[in-house]
LUMMARLO-489251 format. One record per atom (N, C-alpha, C, CB): x, y, z. Coordinates in steps of 0.001 Angstrom, whole numbers, padded with zeros to 6 digits, always signed. Glycine has a CB too. Layout:
XYZ ...
***
This chain:
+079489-016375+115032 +080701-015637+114764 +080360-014284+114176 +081616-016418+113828 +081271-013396+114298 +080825-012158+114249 +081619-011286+112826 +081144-011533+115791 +080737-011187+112124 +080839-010440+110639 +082270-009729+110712 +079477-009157+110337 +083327-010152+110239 +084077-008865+110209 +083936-007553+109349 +085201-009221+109978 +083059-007429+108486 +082484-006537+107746 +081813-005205+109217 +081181-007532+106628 +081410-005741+109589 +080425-004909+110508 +081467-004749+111915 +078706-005890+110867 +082531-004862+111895 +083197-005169+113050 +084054-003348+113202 +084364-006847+112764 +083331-002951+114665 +083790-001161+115027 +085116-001512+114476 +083835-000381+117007 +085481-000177+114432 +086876+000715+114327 +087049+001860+114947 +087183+001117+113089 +088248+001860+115092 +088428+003332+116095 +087849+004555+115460 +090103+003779+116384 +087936+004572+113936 +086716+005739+113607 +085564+005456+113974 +086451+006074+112237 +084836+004615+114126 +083518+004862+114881 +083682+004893+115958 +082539+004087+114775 +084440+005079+116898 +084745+005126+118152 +084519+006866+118453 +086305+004430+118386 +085817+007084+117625 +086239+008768+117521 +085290+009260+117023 +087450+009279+116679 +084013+008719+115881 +083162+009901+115389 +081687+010024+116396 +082747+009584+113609 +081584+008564+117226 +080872+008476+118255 +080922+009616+119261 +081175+007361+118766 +082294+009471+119644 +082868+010582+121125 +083003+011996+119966 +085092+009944+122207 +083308+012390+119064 +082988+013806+118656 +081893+013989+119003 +083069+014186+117367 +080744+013028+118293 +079272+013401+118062 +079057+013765+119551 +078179+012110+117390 +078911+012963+120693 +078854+013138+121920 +079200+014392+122665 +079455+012286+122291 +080646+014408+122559 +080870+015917+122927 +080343+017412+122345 +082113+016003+122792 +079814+016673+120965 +079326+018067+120517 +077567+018386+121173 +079383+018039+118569 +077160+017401+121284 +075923+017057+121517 +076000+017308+123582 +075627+015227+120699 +076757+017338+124106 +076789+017845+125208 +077255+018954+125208 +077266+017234+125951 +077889+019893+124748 +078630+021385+124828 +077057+022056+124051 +080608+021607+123636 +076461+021965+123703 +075441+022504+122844 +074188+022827+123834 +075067+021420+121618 +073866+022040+125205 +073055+022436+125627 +073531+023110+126783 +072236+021632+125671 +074889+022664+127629 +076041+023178+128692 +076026+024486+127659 +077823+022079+128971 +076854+025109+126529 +076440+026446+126443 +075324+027074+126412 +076801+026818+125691 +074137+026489+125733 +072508+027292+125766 +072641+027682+127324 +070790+026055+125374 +072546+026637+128257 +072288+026978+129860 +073338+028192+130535 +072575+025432+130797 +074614+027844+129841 +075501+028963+130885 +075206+030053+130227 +077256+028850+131079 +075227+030128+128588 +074993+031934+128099 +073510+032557+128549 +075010+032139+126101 +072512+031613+128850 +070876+032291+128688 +070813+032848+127835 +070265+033183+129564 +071094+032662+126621 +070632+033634+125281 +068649+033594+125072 +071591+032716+123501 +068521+032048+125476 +067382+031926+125051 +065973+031749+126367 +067635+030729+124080 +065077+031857+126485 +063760+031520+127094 +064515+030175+127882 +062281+031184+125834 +063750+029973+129044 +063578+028046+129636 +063050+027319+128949 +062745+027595+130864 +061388+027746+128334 +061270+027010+127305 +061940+026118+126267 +060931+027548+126934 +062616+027108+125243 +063354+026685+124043 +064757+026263+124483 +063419+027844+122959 +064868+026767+125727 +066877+025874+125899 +065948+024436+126436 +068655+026867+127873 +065147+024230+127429 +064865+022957+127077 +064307+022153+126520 +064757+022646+127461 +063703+022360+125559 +063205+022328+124249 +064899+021502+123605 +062624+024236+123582 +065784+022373+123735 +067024+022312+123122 +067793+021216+123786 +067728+023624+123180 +067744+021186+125042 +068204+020100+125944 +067635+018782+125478 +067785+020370+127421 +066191+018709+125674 +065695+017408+125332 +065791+016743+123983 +064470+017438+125603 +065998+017344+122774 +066395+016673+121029 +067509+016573+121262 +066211+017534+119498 +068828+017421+122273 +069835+016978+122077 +070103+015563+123018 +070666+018074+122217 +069615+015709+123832 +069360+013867+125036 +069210+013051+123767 +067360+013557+126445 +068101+013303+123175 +067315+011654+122162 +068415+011869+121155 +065179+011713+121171 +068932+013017+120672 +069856+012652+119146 +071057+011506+120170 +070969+014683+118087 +071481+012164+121054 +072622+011446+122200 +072371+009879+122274 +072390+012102+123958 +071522+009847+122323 +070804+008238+122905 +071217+007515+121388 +068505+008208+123368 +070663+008045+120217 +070632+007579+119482 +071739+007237+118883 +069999+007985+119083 +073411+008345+118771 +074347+008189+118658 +074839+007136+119871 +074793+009365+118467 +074896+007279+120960 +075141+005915+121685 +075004+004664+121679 +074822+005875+122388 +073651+004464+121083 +073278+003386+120278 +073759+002811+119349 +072493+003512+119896 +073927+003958+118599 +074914+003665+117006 +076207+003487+116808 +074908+004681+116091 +077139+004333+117724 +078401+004231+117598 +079269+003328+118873 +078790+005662+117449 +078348+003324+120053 +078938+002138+120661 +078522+001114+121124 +079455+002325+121395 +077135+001072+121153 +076178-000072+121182 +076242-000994+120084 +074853+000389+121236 +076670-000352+118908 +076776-001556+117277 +075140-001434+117382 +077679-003854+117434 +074197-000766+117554 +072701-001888+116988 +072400-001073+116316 +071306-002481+117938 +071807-001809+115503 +071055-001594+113763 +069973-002894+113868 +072519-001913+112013 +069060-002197+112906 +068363-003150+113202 +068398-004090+111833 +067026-002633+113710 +069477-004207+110968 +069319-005043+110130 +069990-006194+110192 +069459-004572+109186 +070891-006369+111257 +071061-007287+111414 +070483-007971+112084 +071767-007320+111519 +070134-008019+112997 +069480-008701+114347 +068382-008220+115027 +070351-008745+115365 +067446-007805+114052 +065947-006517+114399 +065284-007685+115852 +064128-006288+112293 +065392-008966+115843 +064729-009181+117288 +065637-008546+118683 +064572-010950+117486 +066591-009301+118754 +067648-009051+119840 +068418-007589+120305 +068689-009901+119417 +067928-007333+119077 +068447-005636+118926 +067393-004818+119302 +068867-005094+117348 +065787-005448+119169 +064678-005033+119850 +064676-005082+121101 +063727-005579+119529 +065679-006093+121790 +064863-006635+123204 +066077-006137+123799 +064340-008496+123539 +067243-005525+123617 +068136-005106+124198 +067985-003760+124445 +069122-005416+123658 +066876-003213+123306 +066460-001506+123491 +065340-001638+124407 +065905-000567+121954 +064704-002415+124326 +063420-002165+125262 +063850-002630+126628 +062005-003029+124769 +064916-003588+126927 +065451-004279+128287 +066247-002595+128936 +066922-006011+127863 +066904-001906+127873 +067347-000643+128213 +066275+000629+128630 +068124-000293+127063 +065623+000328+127743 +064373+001435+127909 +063888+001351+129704 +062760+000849+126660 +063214+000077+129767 +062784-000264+131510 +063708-000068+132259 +062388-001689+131961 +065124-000186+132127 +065789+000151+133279 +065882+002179+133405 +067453-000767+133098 +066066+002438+132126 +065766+004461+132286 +065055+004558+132852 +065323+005526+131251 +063381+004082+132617 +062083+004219+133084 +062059+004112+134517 +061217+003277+132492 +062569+002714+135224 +063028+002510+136180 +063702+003440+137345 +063581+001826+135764 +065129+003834+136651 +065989+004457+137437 +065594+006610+137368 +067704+003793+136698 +065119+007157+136180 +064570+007979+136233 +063246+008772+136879 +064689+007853+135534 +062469+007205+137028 +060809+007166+137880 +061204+006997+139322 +059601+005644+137410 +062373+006437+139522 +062742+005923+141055 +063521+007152+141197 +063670+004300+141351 +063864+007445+140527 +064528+009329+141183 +063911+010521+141419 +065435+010081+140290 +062521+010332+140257 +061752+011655+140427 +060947+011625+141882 +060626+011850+139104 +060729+009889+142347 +059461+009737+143005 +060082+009503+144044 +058409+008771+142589 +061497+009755+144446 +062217+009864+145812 +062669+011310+145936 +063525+008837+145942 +062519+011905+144689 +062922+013567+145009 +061673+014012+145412 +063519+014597+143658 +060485+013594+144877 +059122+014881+145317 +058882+014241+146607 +057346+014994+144182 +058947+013283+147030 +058293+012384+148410 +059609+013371+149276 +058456+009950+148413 +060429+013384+149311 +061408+014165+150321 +061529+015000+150109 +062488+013964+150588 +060735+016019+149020 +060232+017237+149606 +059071+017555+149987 +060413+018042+149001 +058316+016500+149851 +056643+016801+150818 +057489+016241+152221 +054675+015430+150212 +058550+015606+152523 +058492+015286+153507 +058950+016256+154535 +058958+014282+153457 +059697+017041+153790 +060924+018586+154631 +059956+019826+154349 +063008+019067+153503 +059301+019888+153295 +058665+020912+153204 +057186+021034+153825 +058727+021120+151981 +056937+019841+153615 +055089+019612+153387 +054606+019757+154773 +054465+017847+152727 
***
């Protein structure tokens, strides 16, 4: 049975989706103004992805690891292989079909 102590609320809902939207408008403006180098906007892109991940985790995933540090382990790492997965299976069907049109 499940703690009602620890049980979401629509403020963590709402401070989840702020955090989110702020955390996406932050690198969508770096890219449309070009204020900065490619370097440092993606530099800027990529801490804002992992802070993202991490708020996703936190505000609608529920995991912490003090409650349930095994299951809460094996649900991040069961998540992790499928990114790994679906990100490695995208890069390695984008470069193969362009050695295939280009090459």
């Amino acid at each position: 049975m499940q703690n009602l102590r620890h049980a979401p609320t629509h403020k963590t809902y709402i401070t989840g989706f702020v955090l989110a939207l702020i955390l996406t408008a932050i690198p969508f403006g770096l890219v449309m103004s070009g204020l900065f180098p490619a370097t440092a906007t993606l530099s800027v892109i990529m801490i804002a992805a992992i802070i993202q991940v991490l708020v996703h985790l936190t505000f609608f995933l529920h995991l912490n690891f003090a409650s349930t540090p095994r299951e809460n382990l094996l649900a991040l790492a069961f998540a992790a292989i499928l990114i790994f997965i679906m990100v490695g299976g995208s890069i390695w069907i984008m470069f193969d079909l362009h050695m295939r049109m280009m090459g």
